[in-house]
MARVO-698383 format. One record per residue (C-alpha): residue in three letters; y, x, z. Coordinates in nm, 2 decimals. Layout:
! residues N
code|py|px|pz
ALA|Y|X|Z .
...
//
This chain:
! residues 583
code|py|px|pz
UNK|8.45|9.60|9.57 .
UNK|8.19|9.34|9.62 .
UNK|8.24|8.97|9.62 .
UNK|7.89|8.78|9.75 .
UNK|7.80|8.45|9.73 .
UNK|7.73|8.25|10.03 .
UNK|7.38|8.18|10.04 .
UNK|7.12|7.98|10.24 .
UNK|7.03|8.27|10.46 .
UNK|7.21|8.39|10.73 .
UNK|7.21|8.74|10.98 .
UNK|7.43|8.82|11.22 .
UNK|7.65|9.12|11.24 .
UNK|7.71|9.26|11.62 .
UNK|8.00|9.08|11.69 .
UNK|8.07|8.96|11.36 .
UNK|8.08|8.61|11.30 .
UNK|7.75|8.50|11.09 .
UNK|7.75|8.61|10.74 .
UNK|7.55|8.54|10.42 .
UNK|7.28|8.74|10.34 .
UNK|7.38|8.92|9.94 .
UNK|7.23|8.76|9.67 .
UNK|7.17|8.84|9.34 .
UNK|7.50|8.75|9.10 .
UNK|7.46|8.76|8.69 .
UNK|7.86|8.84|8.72 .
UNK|8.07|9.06|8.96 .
UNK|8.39|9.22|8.88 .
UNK|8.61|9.54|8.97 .
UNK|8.97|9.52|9.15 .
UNK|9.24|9.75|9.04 .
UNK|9.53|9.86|9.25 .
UNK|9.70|10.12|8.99 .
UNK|10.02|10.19|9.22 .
UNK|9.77|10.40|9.48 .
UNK|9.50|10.44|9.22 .
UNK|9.23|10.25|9.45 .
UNK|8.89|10.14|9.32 .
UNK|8.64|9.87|9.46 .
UNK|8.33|9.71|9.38 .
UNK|8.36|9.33|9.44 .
UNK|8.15|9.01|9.42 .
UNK|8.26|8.67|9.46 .
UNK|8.20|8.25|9.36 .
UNK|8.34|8.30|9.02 .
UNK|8.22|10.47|12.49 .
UNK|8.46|10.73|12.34 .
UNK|8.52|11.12|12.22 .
UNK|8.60|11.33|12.47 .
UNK|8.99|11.25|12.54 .
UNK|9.08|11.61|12.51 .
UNK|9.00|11.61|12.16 .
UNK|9.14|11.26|12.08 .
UNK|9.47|11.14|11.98 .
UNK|9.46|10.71|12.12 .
UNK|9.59|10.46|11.94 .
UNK|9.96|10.44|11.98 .
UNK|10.21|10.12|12.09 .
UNK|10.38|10.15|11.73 .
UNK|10.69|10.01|11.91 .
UNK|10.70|10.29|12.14 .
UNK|10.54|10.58|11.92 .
UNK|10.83|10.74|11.72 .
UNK|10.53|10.95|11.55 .
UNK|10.35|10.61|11.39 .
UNK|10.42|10.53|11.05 .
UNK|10.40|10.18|10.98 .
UNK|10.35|9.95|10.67 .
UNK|10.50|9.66|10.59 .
UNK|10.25|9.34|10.67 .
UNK|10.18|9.14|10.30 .
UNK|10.03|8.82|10.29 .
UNK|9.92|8.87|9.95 .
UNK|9.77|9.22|9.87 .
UNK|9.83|9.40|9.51 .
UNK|9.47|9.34|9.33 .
UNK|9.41|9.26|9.02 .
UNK|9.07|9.09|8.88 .
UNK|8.91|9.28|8.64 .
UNK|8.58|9.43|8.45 .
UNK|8.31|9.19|8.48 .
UNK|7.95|9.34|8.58 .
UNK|7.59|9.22|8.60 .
UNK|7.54|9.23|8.97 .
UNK|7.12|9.21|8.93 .
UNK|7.17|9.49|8.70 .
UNK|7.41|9.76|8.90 .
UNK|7.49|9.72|9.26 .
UNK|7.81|9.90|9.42 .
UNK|7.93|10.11|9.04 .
UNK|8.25|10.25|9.29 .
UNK|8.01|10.33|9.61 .
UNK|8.01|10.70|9.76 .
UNK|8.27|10.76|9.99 .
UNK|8.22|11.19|9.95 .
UNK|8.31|11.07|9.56 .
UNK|8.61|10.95|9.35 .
UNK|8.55|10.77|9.04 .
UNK|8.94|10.81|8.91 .
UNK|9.18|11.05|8.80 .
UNK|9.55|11.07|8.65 .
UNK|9.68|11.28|8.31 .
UNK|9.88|11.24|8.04 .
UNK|10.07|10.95|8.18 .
UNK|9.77|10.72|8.25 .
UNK|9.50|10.63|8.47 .
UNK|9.16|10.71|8.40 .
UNK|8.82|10.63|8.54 .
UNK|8.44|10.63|8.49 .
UNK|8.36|10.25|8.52 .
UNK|8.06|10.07|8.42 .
UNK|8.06|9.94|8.06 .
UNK|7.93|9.58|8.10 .
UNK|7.77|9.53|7.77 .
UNK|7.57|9.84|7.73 .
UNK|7.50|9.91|8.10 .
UNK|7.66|10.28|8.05 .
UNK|7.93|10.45|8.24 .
UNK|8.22|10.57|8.05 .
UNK|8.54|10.66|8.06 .
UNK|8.83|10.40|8.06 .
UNK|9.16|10.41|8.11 .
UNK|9.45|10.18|8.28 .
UNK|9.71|9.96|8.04 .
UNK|9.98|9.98|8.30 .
UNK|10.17|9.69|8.16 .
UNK|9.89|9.43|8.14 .
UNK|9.69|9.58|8.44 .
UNK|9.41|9.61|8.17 .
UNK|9.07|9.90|8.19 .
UNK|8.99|9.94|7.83 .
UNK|8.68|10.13|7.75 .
UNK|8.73|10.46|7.52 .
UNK|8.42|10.50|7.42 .
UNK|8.31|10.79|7.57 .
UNK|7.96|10.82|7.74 .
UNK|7.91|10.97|8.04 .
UNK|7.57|10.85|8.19 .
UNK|7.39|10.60|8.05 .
UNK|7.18|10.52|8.37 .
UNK|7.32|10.22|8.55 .
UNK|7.20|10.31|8.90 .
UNK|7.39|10.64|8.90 .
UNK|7.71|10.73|9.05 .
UNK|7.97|10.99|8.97 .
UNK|8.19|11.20|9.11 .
UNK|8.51|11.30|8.88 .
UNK|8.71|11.60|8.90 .
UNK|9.03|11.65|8.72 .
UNK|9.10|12.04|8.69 .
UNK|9.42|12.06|8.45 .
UNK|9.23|12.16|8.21 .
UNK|8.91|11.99|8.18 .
UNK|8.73|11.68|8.36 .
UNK|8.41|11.78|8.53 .
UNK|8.16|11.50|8.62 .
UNK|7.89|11.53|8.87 .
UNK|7.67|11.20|8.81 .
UNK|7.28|11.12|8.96 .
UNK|7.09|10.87|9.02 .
UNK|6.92|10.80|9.41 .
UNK|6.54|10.75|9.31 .
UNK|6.25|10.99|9.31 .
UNK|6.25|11.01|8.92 .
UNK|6.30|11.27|8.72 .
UNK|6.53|11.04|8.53 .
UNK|6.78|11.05|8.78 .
UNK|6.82|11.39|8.85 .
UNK|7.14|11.55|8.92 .
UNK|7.38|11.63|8.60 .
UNK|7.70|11.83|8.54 .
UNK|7.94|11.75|8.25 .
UNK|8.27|11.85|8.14 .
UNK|8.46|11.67|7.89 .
UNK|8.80|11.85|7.72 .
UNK|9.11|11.60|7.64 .
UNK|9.25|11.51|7.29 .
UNK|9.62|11.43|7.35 .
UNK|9.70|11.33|6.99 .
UNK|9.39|11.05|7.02 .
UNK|9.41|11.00|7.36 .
UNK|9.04|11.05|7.36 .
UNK|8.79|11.26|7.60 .
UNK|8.49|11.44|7.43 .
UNK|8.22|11.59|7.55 .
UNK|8.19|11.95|7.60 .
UNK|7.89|12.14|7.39 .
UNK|7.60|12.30|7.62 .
UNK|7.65|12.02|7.87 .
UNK|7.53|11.83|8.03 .
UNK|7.35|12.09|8.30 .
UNK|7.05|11.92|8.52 .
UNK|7.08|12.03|8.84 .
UNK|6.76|11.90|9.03 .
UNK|6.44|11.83|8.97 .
UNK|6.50|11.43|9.07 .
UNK|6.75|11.19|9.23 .
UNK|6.98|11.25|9.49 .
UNK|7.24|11.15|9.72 .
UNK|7.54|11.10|9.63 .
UNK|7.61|11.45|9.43 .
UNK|8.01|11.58|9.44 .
UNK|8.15|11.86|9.29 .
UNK|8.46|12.12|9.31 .
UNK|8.62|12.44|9.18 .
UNK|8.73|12.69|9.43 .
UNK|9.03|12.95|9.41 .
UNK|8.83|13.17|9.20 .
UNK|8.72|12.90|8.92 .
UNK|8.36|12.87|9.05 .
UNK|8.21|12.50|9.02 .
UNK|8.03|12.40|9.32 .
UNK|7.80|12.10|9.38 .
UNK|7.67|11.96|9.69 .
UNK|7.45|11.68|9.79 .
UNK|7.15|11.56|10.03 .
UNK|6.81|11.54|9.87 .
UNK|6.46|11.51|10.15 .
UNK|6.75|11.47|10.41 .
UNK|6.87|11.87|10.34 .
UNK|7.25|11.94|10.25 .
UNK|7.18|12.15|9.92 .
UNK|7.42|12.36|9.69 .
UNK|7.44|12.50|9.38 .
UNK|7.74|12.65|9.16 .
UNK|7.77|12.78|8.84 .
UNK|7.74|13.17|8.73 .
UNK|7.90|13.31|8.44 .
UNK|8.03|13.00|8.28 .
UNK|8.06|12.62|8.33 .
UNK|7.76|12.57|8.16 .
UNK|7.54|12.80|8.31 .
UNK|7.42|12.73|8.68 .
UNK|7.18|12.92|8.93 .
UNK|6.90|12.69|9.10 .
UNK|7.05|12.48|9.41 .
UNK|6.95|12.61|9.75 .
UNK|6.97|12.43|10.11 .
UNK|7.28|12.49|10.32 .
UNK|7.18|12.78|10.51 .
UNK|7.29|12.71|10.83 .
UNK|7.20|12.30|10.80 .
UNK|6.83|12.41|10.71 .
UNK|6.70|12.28|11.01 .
UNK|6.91|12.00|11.06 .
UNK|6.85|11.68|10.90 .
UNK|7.14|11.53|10.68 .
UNK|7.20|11.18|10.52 .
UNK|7.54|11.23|10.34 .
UNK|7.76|11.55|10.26 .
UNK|8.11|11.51|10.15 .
UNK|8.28|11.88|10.01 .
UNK|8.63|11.96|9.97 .
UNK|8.80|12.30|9.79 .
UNK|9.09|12.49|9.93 .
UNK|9.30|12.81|10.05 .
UNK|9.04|13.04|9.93 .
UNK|8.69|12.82|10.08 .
UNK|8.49|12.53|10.01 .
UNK|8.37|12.34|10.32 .
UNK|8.07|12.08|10.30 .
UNK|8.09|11.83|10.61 .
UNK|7.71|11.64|10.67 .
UNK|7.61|11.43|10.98 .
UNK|7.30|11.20|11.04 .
UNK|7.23|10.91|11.26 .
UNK|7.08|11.07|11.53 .
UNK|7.32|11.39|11.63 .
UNK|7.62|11.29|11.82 .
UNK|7.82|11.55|11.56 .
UNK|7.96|11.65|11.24 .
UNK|7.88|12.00|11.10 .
UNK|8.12|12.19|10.85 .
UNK|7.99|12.46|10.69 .
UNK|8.27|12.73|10.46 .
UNK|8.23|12.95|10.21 .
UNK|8.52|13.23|10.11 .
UNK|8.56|13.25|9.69 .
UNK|8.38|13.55|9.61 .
UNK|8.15|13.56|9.89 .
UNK|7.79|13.59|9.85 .
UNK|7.56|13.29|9.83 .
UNK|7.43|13.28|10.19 .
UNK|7.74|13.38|10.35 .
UNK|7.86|13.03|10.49 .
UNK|7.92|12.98|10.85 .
UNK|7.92|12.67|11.00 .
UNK|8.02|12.49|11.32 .
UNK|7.93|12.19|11.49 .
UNK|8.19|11.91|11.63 .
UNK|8.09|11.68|11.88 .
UNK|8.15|11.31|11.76 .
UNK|7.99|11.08|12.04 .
UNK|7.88|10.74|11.88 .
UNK|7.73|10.92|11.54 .
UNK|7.41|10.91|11.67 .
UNK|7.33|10.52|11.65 .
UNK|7.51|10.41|11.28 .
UNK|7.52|10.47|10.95 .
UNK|7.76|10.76|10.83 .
UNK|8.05|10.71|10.63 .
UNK|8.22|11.07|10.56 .
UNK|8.53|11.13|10.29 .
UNK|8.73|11.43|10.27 .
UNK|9.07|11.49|10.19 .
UNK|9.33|11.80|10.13 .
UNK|9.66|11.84|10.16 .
UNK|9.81|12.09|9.92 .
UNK|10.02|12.42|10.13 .
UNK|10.34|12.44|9.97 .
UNK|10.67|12.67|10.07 .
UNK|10.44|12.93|10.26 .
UNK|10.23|12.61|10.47 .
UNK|9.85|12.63|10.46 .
UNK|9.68|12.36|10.29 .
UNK|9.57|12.04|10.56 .
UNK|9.21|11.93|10.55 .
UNK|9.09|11.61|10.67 .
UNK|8.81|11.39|10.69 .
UNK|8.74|11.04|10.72 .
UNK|8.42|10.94|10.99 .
UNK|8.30|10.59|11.10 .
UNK|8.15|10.70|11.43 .
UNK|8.05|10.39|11.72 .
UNK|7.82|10.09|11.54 .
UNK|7.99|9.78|11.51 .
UNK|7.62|9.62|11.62 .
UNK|7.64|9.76|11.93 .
UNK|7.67|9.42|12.14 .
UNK|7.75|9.62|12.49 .
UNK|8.00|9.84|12.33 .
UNK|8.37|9.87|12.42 .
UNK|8.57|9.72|12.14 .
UNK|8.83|9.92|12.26 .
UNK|8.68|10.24|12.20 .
UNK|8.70|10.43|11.88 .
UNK|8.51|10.35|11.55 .
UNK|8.72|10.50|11.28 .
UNK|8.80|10.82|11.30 .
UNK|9.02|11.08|11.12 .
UNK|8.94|11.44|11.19 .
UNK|9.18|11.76|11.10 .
UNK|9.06|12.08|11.05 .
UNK|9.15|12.34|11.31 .
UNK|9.17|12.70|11.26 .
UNK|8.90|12.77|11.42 .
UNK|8.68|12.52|11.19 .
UNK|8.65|12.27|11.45 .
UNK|8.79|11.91|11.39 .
UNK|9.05|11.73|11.61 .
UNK|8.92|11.38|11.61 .
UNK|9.21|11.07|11.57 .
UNK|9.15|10.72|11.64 .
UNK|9.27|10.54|11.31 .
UNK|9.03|10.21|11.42 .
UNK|8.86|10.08|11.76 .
UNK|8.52|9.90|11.73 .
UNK|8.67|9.54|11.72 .
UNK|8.84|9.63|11.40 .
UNK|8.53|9.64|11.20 .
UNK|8.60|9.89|10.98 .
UNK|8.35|10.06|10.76 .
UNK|8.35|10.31|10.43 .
UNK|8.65|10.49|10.50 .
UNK|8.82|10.74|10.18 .
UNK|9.11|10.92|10.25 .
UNK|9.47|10.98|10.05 .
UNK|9.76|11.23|10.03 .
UNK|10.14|11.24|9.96 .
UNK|10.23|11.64|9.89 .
UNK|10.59|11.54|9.86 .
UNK|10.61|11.29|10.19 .
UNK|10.35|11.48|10.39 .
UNK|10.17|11.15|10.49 .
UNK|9.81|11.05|10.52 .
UNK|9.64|10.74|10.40 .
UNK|9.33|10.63|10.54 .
UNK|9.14|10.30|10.33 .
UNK|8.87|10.12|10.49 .
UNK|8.62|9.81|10.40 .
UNK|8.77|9.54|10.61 .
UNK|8.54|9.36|10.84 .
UNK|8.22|9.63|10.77 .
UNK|8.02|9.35|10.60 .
UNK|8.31|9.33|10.31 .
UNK|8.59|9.16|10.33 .
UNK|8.94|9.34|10.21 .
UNK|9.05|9.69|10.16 .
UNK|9.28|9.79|10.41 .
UNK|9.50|10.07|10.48 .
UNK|9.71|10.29|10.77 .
UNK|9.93|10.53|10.72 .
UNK|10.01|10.83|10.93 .
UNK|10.24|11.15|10.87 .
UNK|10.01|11.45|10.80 .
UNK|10.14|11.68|11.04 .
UNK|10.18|11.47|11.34 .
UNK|9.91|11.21|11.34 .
UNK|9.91|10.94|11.51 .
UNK|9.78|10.54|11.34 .
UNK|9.92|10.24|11.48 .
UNK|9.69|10.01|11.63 .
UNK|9.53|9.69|11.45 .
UNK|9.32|9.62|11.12 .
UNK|9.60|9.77|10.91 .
UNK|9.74|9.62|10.58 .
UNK|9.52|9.47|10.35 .
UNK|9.61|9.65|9.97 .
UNK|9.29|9.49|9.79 .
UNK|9.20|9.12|9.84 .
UNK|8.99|8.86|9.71 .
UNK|9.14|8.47|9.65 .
UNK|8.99|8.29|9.85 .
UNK|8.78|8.37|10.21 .
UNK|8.44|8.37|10.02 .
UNK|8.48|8.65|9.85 .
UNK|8.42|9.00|10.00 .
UNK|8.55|9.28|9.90 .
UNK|8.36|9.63|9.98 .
UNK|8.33|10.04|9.83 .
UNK|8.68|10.15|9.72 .
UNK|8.72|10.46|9.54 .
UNK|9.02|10.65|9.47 .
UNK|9.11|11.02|9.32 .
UNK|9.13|11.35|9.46 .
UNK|9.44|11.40|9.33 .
UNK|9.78|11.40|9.57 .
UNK|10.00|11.09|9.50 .
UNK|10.20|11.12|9.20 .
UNK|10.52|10.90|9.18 .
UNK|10.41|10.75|8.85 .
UNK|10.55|10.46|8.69 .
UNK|10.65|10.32|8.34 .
UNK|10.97|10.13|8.29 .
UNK|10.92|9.79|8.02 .
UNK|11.17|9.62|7.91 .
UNK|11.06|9.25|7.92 .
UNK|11.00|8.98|7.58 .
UNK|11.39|8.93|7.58 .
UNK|11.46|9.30|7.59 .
UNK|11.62|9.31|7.94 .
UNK|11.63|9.62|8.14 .
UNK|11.51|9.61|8.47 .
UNK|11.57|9.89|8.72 .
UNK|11.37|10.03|9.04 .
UNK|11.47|10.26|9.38 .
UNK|11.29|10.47|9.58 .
UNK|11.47|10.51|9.92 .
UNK|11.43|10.87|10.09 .
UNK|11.60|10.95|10.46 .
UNK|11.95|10.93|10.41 .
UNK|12.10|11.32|10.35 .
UNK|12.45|11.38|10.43 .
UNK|12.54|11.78|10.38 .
UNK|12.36|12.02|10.19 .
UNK|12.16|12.00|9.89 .
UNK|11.92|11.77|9.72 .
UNK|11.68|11.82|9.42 .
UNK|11.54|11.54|9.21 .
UNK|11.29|11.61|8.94 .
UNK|11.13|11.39|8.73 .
UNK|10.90|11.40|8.40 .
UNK|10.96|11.10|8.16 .
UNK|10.85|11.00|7.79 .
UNK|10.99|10.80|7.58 .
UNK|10.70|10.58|7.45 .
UNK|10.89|10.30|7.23 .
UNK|11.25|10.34|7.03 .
UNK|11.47|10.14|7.26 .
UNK|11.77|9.93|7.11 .
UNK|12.00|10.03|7.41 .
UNK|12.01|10.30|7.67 .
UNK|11.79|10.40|8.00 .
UNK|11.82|10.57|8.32 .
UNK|11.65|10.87|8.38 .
UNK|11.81|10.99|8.69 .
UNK|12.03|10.74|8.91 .
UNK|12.08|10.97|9.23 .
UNK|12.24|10.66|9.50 .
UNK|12.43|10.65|9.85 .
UNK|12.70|10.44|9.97 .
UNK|12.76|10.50|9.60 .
UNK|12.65|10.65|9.28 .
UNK|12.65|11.00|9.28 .
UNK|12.44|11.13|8.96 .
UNK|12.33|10.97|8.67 .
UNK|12.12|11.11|8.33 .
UNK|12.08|10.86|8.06 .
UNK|11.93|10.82|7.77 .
UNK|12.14|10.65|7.49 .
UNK|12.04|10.39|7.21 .
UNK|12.10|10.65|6.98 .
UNK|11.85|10.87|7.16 .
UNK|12.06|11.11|7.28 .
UNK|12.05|11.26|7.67 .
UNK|12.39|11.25|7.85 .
UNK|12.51|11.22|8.21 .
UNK|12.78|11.09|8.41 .
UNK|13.08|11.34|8.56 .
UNK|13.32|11.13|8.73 .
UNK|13.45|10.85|8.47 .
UNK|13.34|11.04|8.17 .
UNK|13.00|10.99|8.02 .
UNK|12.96|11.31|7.83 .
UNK|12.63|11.30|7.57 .
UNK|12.41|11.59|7.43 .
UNK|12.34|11.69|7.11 .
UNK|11.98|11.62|7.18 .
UNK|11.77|11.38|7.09 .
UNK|11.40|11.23|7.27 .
UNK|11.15|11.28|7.06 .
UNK|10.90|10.96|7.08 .
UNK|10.59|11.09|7.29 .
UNK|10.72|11.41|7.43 .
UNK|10.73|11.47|7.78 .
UNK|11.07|11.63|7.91 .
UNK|11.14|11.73|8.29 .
UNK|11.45|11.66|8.41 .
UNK|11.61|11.82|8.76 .
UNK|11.92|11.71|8.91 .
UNK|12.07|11.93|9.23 .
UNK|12.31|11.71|9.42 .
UNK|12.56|11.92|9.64 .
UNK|12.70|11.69|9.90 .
UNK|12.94|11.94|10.05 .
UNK|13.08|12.01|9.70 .
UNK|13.04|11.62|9.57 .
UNK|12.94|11.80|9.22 .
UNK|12.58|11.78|9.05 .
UNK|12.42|12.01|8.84 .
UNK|12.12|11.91|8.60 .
UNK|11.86|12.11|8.34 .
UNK|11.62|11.91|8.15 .
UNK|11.32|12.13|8.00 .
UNK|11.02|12.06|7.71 .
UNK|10.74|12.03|8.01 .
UNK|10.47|12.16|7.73 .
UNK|10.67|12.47|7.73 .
UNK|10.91|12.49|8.02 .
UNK|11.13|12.56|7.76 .
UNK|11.55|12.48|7.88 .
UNK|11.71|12.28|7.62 .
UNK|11.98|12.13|7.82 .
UNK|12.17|12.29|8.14 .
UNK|12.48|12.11|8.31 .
UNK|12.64|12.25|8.63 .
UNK|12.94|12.09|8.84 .
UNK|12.97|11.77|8.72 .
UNK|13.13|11.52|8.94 .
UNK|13.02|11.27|9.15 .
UNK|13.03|10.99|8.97 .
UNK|13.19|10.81|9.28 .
UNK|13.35|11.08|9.47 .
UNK|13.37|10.77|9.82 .
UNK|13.01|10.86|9.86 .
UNK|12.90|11.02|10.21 .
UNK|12.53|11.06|10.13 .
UNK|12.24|10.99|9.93 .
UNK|11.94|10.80|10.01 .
UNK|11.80|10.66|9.69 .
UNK|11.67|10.74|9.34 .
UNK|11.69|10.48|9.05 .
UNK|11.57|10.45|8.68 .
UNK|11.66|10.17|8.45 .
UNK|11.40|10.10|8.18 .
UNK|11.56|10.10|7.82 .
UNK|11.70|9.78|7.65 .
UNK|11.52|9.60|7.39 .
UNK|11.17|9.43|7.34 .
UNK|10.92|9.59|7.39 .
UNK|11.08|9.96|7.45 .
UNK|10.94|10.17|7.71 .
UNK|11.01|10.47|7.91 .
UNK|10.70|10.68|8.12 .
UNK|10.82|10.82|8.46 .
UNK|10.59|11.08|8.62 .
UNK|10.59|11.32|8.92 .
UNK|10.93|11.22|9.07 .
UNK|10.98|11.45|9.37 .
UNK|11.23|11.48|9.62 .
UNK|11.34|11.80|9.81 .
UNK|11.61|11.84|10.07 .
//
């Protein structure tokens, strides 16, 4: 995000109120909201689509479909990494990119390095809301900008520069994980150039069949290239086939069920274009369709892409992010639609959703998904000259936004400050979050409330890691209704136990400091029993299988919550990760 300084110069907006013209800052700092893994650059003081292919804004009071968020007057930002603002402008721009990723229990990203003027990667001290550099180069041009991708196995970087240089041409790299050091290192035969000179705003994927694929918009031409025998080894880039005659100014790319799909638009085509590509297929053998977008002829573009993962036999959802009408337009309806979320159709067409009208302001969408909720975030600059970062939520298969600015989630101090260019991850939300007992040693516990479930079955799994000895016990597992139901524990001794009716049975196992375990708890509301395995989640190896214990309180009629309790003692501290909830 940027923050600017209010200068002696002034322009006027549409129907904006009259804001400063930017000026040059020696110091400009990054905002951090870890929870949702949101990025932004900041810089402070010190008529409408055709209604058959548009879902309106809904009353949220009368819409059972909207999902709303609760209002906050103070947004969850922290201040952080200072920046020479004549030096770099925008280090987290590019809505097609993300700049962040999540692994091994922490949050990473490729941030600017103040001092030396180099990217590298850093990563998040959750505790102290602290990015701490590692050390590791990846581009030591200033101007450029990166997009990250995490694979599982290793992080592939996409990074170029937007001039006419050689010296900011296109690059690949790929960088392989040291668990032990908690350190990324470069991978040999990297990094790969990719064009001949700058370009705009370069983004890469894998697709199903382990190809990497790069696109990006160079002499206003979508172009693509993808690697051939091996990561390192790429075949020249070519232009989109079927966008060779149509002129592009950003292209946003997205991997899944088998394709790739690049979406481009420009300013003067009321329409987006989406082009696929089956794994496997030849290099020419995209096809491509065109979706009318009235309004994207007269503003600058802002296109993200987003996808949903299929799971239990359901097709992967794809979405995209579009600021279409201009917010300078001074006869426009402020009524009528600016931001826009589009959903792929089966037919590679996109269903257009109003998720902002003109008078919102919004600009520089990204996009974010839940796997395990189903719902859809959509982040935007708030007003388009900078402002906050705020954010709507809708559920993935139904979608419908309530109406309004949304809620702000990143926000400066005080009203001079704007706030622009969030970045985020490609990555699905993870329920991540470590558990620290505070200076005195006191435990503190959180809940996560789910829609109440009163027969059947219920499965909780979580991953945790005990990071620090702890002088008394935590929760792992606190399954919650009326009552408690379940509950896996970890004692001061370190021994795993749970709960079956009054007893409090423990293992013969012991946590190991630093290793990752899984633990899965079935809750049988019929029965009022629980049954529980915890695995070594390097291995998937069982180490521990309980079935039928009792409810803890057997008065219980249903479940709605799930609890951990961080462990007692100072400074002991247990690492939750990928808590999911099926019913």
């Amino acid at each position: 995000m940027r923050y600017r300084r209010p200068g002696p110069h002034m322009k006027r907006f549409g129907n904006h109120s009259s804001r400063p013209v930017p000026r040059p800052l020696l110091r400009r700092v990054l905002l951090v909201v870890p929870a949702l893994a949101l990025l932004a650059a900041s810089c402070a003081d010190d008529a409408e689509p055709d209604s058959t292919r548009t879902t309106r804004p809904s009353d949220t009071a009368s819409d059972p479909d909207v999902v709303t968020s609760t209002p906050s007057s103070k947004a969850s930002s922290h201040r952080d990494i200072a920046y020479d603002g004549e030096a770099v402008r925008n280090p987290t721009s590019g809505a097609p990119q993300s700049k962040l990723w999540f692994h091994d229990g922490s949050w990473w990203g490729v941030l600017l390095h103040q001092a030396s003027g180099e990217f590298r990667v850093h990563w998040l001290e959750w505790a102290t809301q602290t990015w701490h550099d590692t050390g590791t180069l990846v581009d030591e041009r200033p101007s450029s900008r990166a997009d990250v991708l995490w694979d599982g196995s290793h992080l592939i970087v996409a990074s170029a520069g937007g001039g006419t240089r050689p010296r900011q041409a296109a690059r690949v790299l790929r960088f392989s994980y040291d668990p032990a050091a908690r350190r990324w290192t470069r991978d040999p035969d990297f990094p790969v150039t990719l064009s001949p000179a700058g370009v705009s705003e370069v983004s890469v994927v894998r697709d199903g069949a382990g190809v990497l694929w790069a696109s990006y918009v160079q002499d206003r031409r979508v172009r693509i290239a993808r690697s051939q025998t091996g990561d390192a080894q790429w075949g020249d880039a070519y232009v989109l086939p079927p966008g060779a005659d149509v002129a592009a100014e950003q292209a946003a790319m997205a991997s899944y069920g088998g394709k790739v799909g690049v979406m481009w638009a420009n300013s003067v085509d009321d329409a987006v274009r989406f082009a696929t590509h089956d794994d496997g297929a030849p290099d020419d053998a995209w096809q491509a369709t065109r979706t009318e977008v009235r309004g994207f002829a007269s503003t600058k573009n802002d296109l993200a892409l987003q996808v949903l993962p299929g799971e239990a036999g359901k097709d992967p959802l794809v979405f995209a992010a579009a600021k279409s009408a201009p917010e300078d337009a001074a006869t426009a309806n402020k009524l009528g639609p600016q931001l826009l979320v589009l959903s792929l159709q089966a037919d590679a067409t996109w269903k257009q959703h109003v998720a902002g009208q003109i008078r919102d302001e919004h600009a520089q969408p990204l996009l974010a998904v839940d796997r395990e909720q189903r719902l859809l975030y959509v982040f935007a600059t708030f007003p388009a000259a900078g402002g906050s970062i705020n954010y709507k939520v809708a559920r993935a298969d139904r979608i419908a936004f309530p109406v309004g600015v949304g809620t702000p989630l990143v926000a400066a101090e005080s009203d001079a400050a704007l706030i622009d260019h969030a970045t985020s991850t490609r990555q699905p939300a993870d329920r991540s979050a470590r558990a620290v007992s505070g200076p005195s040693g006191a435990d503190l516990q959180a809940c996560r409330f789910f829609a109440p479930v009163r027969s059947g079955d219920v499965s909780v799994e979580v991953d945790v890691r005990l990071d620090v000895a702890a002088a008394g016990g935590a929760v792992l597992t606190s399954v919650r209704g009326d009552q408690e139901v379940a509950n896996i524990r970890l004692g001061s001794n370190g021994r795993f136990g749970y709960a079956s009716g009054v007893e409090r049975p423990a293992t013969e196992l012991r946590a190991a400091n630093g290793a990752w375990y899984r633990s899965t708890v079935v809750v049988h509301l019929d029965r009022k029993t629980y049954d529980w395995q915890l695995r070594d989640r390097s291995t998937g190896l069982v180490l521990q299988t309980v079935a039928g214990a009792a409810w803890v309180d057997a008065t219980s009629t249903m479940v709605e919550r799930v609890c951990v309790k961080s462990p007692e003692g100072p400074g002991a501290s247990l690492l939750f990760d990928n808590l999911k909830v099926r019913r």
